[in-house]
C-alpha positions in Angstrom: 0.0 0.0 0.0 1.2 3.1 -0.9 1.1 6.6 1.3 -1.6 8.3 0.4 -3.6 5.1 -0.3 -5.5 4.1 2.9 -8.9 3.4 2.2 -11.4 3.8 5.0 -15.0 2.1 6.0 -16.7 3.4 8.9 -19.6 1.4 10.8 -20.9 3.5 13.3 -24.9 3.8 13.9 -24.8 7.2 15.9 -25.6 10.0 13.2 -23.6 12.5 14.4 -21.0 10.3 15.6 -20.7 9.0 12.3 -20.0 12.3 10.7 -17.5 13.3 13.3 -15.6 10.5 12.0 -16.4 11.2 8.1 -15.4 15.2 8.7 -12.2 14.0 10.5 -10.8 11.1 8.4 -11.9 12.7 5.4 -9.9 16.1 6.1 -6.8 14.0 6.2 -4.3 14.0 3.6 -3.4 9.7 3.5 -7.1 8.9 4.6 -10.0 8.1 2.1 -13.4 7.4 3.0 -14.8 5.3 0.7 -17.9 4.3 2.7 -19.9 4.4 6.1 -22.5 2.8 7.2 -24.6 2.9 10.3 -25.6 -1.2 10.5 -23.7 -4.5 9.6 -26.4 -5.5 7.2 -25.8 -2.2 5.5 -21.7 -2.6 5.6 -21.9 -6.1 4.3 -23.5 -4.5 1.4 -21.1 -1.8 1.3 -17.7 -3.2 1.9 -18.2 -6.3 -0.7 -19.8 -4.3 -3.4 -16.9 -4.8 -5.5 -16.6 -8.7 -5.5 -15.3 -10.5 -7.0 -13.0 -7.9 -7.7 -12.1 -7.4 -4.0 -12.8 -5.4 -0.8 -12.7 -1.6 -1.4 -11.6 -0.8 1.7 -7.8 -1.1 3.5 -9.4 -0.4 6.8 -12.8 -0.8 8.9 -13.4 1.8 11.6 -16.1 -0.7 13.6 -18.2 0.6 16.1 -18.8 -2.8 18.7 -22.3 -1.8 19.6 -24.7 -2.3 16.2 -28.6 -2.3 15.9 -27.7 -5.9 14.2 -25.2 -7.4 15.4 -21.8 -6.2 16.7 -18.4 -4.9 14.9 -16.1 -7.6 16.3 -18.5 -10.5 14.9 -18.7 -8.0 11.8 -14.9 -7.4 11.7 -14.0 -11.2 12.0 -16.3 -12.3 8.7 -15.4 -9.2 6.6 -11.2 -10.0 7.9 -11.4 -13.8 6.6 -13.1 -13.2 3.8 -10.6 -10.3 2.8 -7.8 -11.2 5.1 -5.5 -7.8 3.9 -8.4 -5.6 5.6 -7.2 -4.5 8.8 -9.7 -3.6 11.8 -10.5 -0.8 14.2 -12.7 -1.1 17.3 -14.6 1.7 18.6 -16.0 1.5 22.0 -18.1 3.7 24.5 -16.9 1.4 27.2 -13.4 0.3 28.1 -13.6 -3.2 26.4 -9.9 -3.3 25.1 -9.4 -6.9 26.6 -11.3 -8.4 24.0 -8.6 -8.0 21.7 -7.2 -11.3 23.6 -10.1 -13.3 22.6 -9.7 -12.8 19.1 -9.6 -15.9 16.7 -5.9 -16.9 15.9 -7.0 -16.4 12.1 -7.2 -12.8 12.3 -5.1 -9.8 13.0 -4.3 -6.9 12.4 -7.0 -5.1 14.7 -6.8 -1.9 17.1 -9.3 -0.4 19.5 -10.0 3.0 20.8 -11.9 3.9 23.4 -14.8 6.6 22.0 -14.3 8.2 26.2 -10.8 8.5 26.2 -9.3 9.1 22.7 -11.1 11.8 21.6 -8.1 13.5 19.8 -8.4 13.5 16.0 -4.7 13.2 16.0 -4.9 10.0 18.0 -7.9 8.4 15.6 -5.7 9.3 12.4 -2.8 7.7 13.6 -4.4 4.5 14.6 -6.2 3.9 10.8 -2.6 4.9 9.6 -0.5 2.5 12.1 -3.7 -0.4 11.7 -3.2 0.2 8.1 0.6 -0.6 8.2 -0.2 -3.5 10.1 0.1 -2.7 13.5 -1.9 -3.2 16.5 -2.4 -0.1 18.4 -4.0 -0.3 21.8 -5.9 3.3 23.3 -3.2 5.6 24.4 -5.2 6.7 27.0 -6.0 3.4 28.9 -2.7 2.5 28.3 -0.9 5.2 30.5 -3.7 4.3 33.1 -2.9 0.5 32.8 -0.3 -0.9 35.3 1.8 -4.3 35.1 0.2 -7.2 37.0 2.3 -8.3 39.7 4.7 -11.6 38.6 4.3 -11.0 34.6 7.2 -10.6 32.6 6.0 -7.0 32.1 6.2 -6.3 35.6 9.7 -7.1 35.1 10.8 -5.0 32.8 12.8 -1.7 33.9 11.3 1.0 33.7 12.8 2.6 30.7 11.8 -1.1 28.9 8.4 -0.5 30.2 8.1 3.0 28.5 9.2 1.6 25.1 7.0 -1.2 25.0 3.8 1.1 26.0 4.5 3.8 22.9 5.0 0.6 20.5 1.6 -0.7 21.6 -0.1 2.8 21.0 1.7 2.8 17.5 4.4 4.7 17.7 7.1 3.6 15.1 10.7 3.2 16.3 11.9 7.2 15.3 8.6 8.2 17.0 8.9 6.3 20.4 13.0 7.8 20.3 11.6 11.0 19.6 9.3 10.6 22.4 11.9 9.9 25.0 14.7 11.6 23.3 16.9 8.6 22.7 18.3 7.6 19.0 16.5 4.9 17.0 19.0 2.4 17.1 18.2 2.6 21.0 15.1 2.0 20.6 15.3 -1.0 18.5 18.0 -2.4 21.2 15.1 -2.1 23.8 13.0 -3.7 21.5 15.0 -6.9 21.2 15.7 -6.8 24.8 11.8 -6.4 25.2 11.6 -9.3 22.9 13.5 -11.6 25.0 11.8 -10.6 27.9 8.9 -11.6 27.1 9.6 -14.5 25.3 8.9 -13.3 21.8 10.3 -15.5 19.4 10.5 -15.0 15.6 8.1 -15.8 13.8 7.4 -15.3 10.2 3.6 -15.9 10.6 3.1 -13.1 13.4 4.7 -9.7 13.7 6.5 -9.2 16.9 5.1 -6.0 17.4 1.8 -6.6 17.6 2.8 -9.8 19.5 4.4 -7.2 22.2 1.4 -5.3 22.2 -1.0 -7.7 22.9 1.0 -9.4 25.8 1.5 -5.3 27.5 -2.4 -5.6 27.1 -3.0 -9.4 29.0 -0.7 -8.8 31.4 -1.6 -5.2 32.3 -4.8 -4.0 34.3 -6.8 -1.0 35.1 -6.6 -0.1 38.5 -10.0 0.5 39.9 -10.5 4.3 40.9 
């Protein structure tokens, strides 16, 4: 996929929800959106309108909660039958954990939280990291989110910790370094430390990365306020 290329499908079945998302993505350079929808019977329509030709979209924005049905169920059929569509999870309530119960067949998804990322610069970044194939996890319940006792993430140093919390919001490797002011080689040696740490192996079928990510997020919680 090319910059500039990142095609856009939005299933969200609040009206003026909806359009906050069109007016934002749309105003955005490498973002087009090629269709929204406001029900799964109507994105099923949608998003396969061009079979057998192929998807027309690189990247679903899903809103969980649907009049018919639900984004994830949504996201899983729409992701196996066009397995190079990546997936975005929009939720009113902090449901980020569900990421973990995922079917191994699919990847490539992201969730934001509608309460907590309400930054346009945030939701651009996400379709434009999901779209690159990255799993990005809300910024904002990540910084509240602390290591469970006895995980390997709890046993990271701190400075291991702060890496591996950017990557899982996103962040490349020259933004995290720019983030904590450290060069990107740096960063990529805390990345292979991190790797180790957590017992990452390679693996051609699954990108460490999102791998990384998705551990920070089963072995981390929310402490309750």
């Amino acid at each position: 996929m090319s910059r500039g290329q990142v095609r856009v499908g939005i299933v969200e079945d609040q009206p003026l929800f909806r359009d906050m998302l069109l007016t934002t993505l749309g105003a955005t350079q490498d973002i087009t959106v090629v269709a929204a929808a406001g029900t799964v019977a109507e994105a099923t329509q949608r998003f396969t309108a061009s079979e057998p030709d192929g998807c027309p979209i690189d990247v679903a924005l899903l809103d969980i909660d649907l009049p018919d049905g639900n984004g994830i169920s949504f996201g899983v059929q729409l992701q196996r039958r066009h397995p190079t569509v990546k997936i975005v999870l929009l939720s009113a309530h902090n449901m980020m954990e569900l990421l973990l119960d995922l079917p191994r067949d699919v990847g490539g998804w992201s969730y934001l939280s509608k309460t907590s990322s309400t930054s346009a610069t945030t939701l651009v970044q996400t379709v434009l990291s999901t779209a690159r194939g990255r799993t990005v996890l809300d910024p904002a319940l990540v910084e509240a989110s602390r290591p469970r006792p006895g995980t390997a993430v709890a046993r990271l140093t701190d400075r291991q910790y702060q890496v591996l919390r950017l990557l899982a919001t996103g962040l490349s490797n020259p933004g995290i370094g720019e983030r904590l002011g450290i060069t990107e080689k740096s960063v990529q040696n805390h990345i292979n430390t991190i790797y180790g740490a957590l017992g990452i192996e390679p693996d051609p079928s699954f990108n460490p990365r999102v791998r990384a990510a998705l551990t920070l997020l089963e072995e981390s919680g929310i402490p309750e306020s």
